[in-house]
C-alpha positions as CSV (number, residue, x, y, z in Angstrom):
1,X,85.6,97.3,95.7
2,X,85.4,95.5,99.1
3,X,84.9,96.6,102.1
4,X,87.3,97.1,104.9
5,X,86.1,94.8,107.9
6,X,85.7,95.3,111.6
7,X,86.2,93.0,114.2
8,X,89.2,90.8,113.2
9,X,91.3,90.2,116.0
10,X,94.9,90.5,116.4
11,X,97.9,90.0,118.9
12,X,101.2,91.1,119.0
13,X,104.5,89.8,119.8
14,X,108.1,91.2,119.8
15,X,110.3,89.4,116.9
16,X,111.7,86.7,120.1
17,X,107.9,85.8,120.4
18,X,108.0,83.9,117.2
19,X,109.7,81.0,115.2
20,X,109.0,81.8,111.8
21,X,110.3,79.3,109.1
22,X,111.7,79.8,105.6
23,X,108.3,78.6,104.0
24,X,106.8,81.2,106.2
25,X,105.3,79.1,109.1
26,X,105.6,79.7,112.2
27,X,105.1,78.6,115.9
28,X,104.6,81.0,118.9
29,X,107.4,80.4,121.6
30,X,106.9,79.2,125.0
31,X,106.9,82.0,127.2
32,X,106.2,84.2,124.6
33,X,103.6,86.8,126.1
34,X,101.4,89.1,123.9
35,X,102.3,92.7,124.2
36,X,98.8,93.9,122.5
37,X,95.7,93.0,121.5
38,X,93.5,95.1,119.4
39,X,90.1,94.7,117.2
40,X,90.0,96.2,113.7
41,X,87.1,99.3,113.9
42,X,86.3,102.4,111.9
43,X,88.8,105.1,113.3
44,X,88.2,108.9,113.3
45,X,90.4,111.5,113.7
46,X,88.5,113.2,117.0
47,X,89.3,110.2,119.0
48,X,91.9,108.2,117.2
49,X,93.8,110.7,115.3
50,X,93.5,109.4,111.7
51,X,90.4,108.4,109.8
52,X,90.4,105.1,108.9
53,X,87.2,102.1,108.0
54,X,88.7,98.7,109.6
55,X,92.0,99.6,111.4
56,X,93.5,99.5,114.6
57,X,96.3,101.2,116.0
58,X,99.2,99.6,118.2
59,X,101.4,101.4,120.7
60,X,104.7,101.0,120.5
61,X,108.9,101.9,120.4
62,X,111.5,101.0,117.9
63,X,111.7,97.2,117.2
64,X,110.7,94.7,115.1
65,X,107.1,93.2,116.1
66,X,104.8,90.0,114.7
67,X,101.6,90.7,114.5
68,X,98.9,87.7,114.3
69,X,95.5,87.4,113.2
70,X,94.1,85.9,116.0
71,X,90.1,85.6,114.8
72,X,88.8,86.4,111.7
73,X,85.8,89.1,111.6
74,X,82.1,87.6,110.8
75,X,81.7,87.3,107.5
76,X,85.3,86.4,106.4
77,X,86.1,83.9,104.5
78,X,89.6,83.7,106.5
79,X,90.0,81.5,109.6
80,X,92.7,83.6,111.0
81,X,96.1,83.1,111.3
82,X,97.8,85.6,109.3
83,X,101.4,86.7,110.2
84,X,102.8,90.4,109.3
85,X,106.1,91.8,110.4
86,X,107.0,95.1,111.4
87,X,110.2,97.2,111.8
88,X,110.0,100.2,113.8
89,X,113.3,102.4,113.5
90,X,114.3,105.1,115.7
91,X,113.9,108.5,114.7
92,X,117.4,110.4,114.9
C-alpha cells in the first residue's frame, strides 16, 4: 500500500477563480485571489477533529471551490498542478 504524504501544498479558489477547459486545463484568472492555503499533515481528532495520515482541512460555506496543488511533497513523483472541484450544498 502507499503511504499518504505530508507536505503537498494546496490553494483554493472559488469556481470564478478559474478557467477550466473541456480537455481539463485550466488557467487561474486575473484577479483571482486565493481564499486558502493549507499543507497536507497527519490529523488527530484532539486537535483537528478527525484522524486522518496526509490531509488537510479547508474552511468554508456552500459553493463550488477549485482546489490546486500548488507543490508537490518531497519525495513525489508529481510536480504539482493538480486541479479538484468541489460543491458544497446548503444544508436545509
Amino acid at each position: 500500500a502507499q503511504e499518504p504524504l505530508t507536505g503537498a501544498e494546496f490553494a483554493m479558489y472559488e469556481e470564478s477563480g478559474l478557467n477550466v477547459k473541456e480537455d481539463g486545463t485550466y488557467t487561474i484568472n486575473s484577479g483571482a485571489k486565493v481564499l486558502q492555503t493549507v499543507t497536507t499533515k497527519n490529523l488527530t481528532e484532539a486537535l483537528d477533529g478527525v484522524t486522518l495520515r496526509g490531509g488537510a482541512k479547508f474552511a468554508v460555506s456552500a459553493g463550488t471551490y477549485y482546489i490546486i496543488e500548488t507543490k508537490a511533497p518531497a519525495g513525489s513523483r508529481r510536480e504539482g498542478g493538480c486541479r479538484y472541484e468541489w460543491s458544497i450544498g446548503k444544508c436545509e
